[in-house]
LONU-635888 format. One record per residue (C-alpha): residue number from 1; chain; x, y, z. Coordinates in Angstrom, 2 decimals. Layout:
// LONU-635888
SITE drenti sese       X       Y       Z
SITE    NUM    A       X       Y       Z
...
This chain:
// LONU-635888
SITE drenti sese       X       Y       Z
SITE      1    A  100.74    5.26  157.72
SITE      2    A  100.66    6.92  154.18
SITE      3    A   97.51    6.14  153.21
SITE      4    A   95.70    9.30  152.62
SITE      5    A   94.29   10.73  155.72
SITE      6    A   90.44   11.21  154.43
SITE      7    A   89.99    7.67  153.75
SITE      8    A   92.27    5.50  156.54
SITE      9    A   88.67    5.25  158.58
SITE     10    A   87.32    4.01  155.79
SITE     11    A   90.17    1.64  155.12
SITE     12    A   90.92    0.49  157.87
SITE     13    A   87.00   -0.56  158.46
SITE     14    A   87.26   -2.48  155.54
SITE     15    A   90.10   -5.00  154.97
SITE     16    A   88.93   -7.80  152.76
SITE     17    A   91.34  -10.90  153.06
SITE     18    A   91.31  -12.66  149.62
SITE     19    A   93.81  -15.86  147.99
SITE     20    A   94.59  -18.89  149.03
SITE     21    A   97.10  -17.69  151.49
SITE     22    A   94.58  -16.11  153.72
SITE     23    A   93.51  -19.66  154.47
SITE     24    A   95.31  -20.48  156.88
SITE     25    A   93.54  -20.96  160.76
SITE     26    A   93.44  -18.22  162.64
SITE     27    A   94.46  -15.57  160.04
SITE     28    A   91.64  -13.29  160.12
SITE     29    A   92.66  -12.49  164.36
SITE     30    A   96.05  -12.25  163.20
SITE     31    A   95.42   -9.80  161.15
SITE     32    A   92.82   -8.00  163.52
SITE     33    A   95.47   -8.25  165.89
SITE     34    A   98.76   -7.05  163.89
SITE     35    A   96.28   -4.04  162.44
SITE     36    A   94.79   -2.84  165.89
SITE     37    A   98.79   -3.05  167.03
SITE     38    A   99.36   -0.21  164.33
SITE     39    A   96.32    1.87  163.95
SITE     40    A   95.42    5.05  166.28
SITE     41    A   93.85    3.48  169.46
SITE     42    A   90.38    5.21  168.83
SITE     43    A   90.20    3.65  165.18
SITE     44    A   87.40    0.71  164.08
SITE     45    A   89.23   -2.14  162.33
SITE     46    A   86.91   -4.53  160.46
SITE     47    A   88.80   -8.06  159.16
SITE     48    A   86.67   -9.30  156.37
SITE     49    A   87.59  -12.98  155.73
SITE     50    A   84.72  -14.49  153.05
SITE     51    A   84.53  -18.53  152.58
SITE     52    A   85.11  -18.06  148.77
SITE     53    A   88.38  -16.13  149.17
SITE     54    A   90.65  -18.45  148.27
SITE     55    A   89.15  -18.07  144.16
SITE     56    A   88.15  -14.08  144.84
SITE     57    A   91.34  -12.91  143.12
SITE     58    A   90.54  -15.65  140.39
SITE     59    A   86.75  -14.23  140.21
SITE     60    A   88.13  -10.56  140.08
SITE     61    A   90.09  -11.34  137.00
SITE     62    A   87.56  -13.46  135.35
SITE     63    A   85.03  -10.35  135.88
SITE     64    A   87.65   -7.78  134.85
SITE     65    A   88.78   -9.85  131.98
SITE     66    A   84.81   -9.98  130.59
SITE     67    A   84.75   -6.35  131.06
SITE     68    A   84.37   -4.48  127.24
SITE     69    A   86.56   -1.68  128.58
SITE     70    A   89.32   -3.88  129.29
SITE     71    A   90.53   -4.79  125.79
SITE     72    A   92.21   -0.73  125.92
SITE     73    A   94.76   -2.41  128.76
SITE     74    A   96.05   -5.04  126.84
SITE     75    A   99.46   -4.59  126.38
SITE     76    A  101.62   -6.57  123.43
SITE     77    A  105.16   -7.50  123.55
SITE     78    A  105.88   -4.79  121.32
SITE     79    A  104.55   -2.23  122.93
SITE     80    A  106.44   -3.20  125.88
SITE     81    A  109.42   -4.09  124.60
SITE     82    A  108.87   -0.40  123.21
SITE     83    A  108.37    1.55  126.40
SITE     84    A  109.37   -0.69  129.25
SITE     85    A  106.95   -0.92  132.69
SITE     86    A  105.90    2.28  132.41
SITE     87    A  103.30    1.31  130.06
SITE     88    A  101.41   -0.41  132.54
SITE     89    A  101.20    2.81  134.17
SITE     90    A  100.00    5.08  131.04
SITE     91    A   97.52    2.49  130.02
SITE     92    A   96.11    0.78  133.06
SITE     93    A   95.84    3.75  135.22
């Protein structure tokens, strides 16, 4: 795991399944199951699978998008035509 080691409890406590593809029957054990197969054998794992998931990704870019502060990430064709991916990294990061 390279997740970095202060926080995998915390992780790993919290998984939050969201999008349409976590719909599917059963998916939340699957993922319990697959996760607990991985993590130390001492370590909580916590599958979160809300009702409204299938639209949270939706909802999180609808809120973001409202967001004053995130008019700064917008990125034109110029600029990254300009400087490539890498701008998504010096102005959304």
């Amino acid at each position: 795991m390279k997740g970095d080691i202060d926080i995998r409890k915390e992780l790993y406590a919290n998984i939050v399944l969201s999008g349409g593809t976590t719909m599917f029957p059963g998916i939340a054990d699957r993922m319990q199951k697959d996760v607990s197969a991985l993590a130390p054998s001492n370590m909580k794992i916590r599958i979160v699978a809300p009702p409204e998931r299938k639209y949270a990704v939706w909802i999180g870019g609808s809120i973001l998008s409202s967001l004053a502060t995130f008019q700064s990430m917008w990125i034109s064709k110029q600029e990254y035509d300009e400087s490539g991916p890498s701008i998504v990294h010096r102005k959304c990061f």
